[in-house]
N, C-alpha and C positions, 0 to 999 in steps of 0.2 A: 504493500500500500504506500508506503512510504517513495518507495523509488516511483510512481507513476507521479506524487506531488511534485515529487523534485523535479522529475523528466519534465513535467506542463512548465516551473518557471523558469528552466534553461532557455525558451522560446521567447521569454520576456526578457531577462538578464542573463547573463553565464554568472553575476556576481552574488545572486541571492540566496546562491545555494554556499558559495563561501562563507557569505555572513550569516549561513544559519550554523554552519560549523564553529564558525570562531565564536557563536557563542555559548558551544560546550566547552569549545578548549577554554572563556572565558570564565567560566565554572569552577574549571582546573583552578588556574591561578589566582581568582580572589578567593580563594580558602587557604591560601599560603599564609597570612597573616596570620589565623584564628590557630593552628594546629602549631607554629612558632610559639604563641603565645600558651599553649597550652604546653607546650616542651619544654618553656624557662619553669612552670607554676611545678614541674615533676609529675603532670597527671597523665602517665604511662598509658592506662585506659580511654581517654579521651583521646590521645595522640594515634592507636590502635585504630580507633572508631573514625575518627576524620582522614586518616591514612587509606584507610576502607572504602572512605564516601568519597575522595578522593579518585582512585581507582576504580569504582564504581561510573564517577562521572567520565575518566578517559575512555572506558570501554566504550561510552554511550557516546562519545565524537568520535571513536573507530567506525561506528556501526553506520553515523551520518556519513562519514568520509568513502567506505564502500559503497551505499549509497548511492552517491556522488560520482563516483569511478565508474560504476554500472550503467548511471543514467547518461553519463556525459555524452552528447550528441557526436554520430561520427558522421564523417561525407557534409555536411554541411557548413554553410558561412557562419562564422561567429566575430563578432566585435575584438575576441582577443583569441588568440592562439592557442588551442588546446594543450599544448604541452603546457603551457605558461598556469592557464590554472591548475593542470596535477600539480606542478610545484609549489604551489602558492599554497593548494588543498596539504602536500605534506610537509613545507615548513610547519604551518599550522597546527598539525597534528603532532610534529616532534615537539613544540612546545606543550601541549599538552603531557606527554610523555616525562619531559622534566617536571614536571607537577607532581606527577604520580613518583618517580623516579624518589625527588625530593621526601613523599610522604613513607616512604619504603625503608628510605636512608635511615630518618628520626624513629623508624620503629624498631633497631636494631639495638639502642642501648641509650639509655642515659648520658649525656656527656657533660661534665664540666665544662664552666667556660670565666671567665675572667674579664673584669674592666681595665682598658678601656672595648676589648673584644665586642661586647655586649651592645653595647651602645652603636657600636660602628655596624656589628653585624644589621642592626636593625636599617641601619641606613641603608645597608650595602640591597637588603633585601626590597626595600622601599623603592631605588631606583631600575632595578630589573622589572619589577611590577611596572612601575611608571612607564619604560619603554612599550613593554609588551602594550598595556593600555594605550598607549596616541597610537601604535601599530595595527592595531582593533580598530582605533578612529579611522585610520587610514582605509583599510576593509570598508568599512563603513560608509565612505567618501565613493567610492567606486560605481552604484549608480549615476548619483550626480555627472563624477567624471564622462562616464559613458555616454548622458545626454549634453555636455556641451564638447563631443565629439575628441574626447582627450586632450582640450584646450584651452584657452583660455586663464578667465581668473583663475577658473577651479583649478586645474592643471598645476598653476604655480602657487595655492593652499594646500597642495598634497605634497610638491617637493620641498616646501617649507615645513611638512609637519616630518618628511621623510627625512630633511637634514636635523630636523629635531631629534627624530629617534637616534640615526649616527652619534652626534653628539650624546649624548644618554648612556649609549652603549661605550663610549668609552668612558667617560665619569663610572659608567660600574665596573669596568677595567682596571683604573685607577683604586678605587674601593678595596676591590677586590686584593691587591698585592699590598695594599696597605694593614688589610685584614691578615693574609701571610703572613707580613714581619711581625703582625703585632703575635700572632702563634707562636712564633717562634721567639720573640722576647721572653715570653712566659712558657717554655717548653716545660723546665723544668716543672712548673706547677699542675702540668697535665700529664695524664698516662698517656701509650704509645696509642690504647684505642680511642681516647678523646680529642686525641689531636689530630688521628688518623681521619674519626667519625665526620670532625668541622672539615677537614680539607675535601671529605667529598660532598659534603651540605655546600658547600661554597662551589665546588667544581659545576654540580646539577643545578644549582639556583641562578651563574653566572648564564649559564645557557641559553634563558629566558631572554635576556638582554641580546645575547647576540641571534636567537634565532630573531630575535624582532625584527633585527636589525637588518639579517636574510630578507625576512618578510618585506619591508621596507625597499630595500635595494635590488629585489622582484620588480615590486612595482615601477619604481625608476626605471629599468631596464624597457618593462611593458610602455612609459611613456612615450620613451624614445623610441622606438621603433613603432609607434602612430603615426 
């Protein structure tokens, strides 16, 4: 049932069926905050249960994403290039993956963690999210784009929000090795599996930022070639 809805608004847009994807993968990622904050408080059981629903939600923008594979129209004219939306469809869904990824990590053990760590972590996480979000905007943006023919105003409020994300994605780059040194200032006050545990929360959270920023530098690419 599902794939004959999606098949009818291919014919309208190729991009509706994106923005209905990015917004499980959007699922994924804002419950990153709530399951962090449930990891500092020690509540193992809540961290379990959002890890869950988490995982629950990726599977369910797998299910749109095939979908979407299935229905995608072949032999026909489309406004943008079929392979361009598989890849935009699996950027999309890899970040959903680091969601889940993430909430798999936090269910493996408790870790220690130290100030100023703590503090910065929370930032570090805050601007990955914020990429990924104006990257959604940008999804989003793509009707629009479509009706003033990939031009115009619209055209250069997209590559403005797109050097937005770039920017972004590096600011969580910088975070990110700033977050490093500060681990390793304090090694000695962490075991080998708490410092192991942060280095991969930091690996799969940075992800987000740079798949955005994939996502983002897709669409640039799709401009140009209008």
């Amino acid at each position: 049932m599902m794939s004959l809805s999606i098949a009818k608004v291919f014919g309208r847009s190729p991009f509706i069926p994106l923005q209905s994807h990015m917004e499980k993968v959007s699922d994924c990622i804002e419950r990153l905050p709530a399951i962090f904050e449930a990891y500092a408080k020690g509540n193992v059981e809540e961290v379990q249960k959002m890890a869950d629903k988490i995982s629950k939600l990726e599977h369910d923008a797998d299910l749109v994403k095939h979908d979407i594979r299935d229905s995608l129209p072949k032999g026909i004219f489309m406004p943008v290039d079929r392979a361009a939306i598989l890849q935009i469809l699996d950027i999309q869904d890899s970040i959903a993956d680091c969601a889940e990824n993430v909430g798999v990590v936090l269910t493996f053990k408790l870790a220690e963690s130290v100030e100023p760590f703590k503090s910065m972590f929370d930032e570090f996480l805050a601007k990955n999210i914020e990429a990924f979000q104006l990257a959604s905007q940008i999804i989003g943006q793509l009707d629009e784009l479509l009706e003033t023919g990939f031009g115009g105003a619209e055209a250069e409020k997209v590559r403005q929000m797109i050097s937005a994300v770039e920017k972004m994605e590096h600011e969580a780059d910088v975070l990110q090795r700033e977050l490093l040194r500060e681990l390793l200032r304090n090694e000695g006050e962490l075991s080998y599996g708490d410092f192991f545990l942060w280095t991969k929360v930091m690996q799969q959270v940075s992800k987000i930022a740079d798949r955005a920023e994939n996502l983002a530098g897709t669409i640039r690419t799709t401009l140009v070639t209008k």
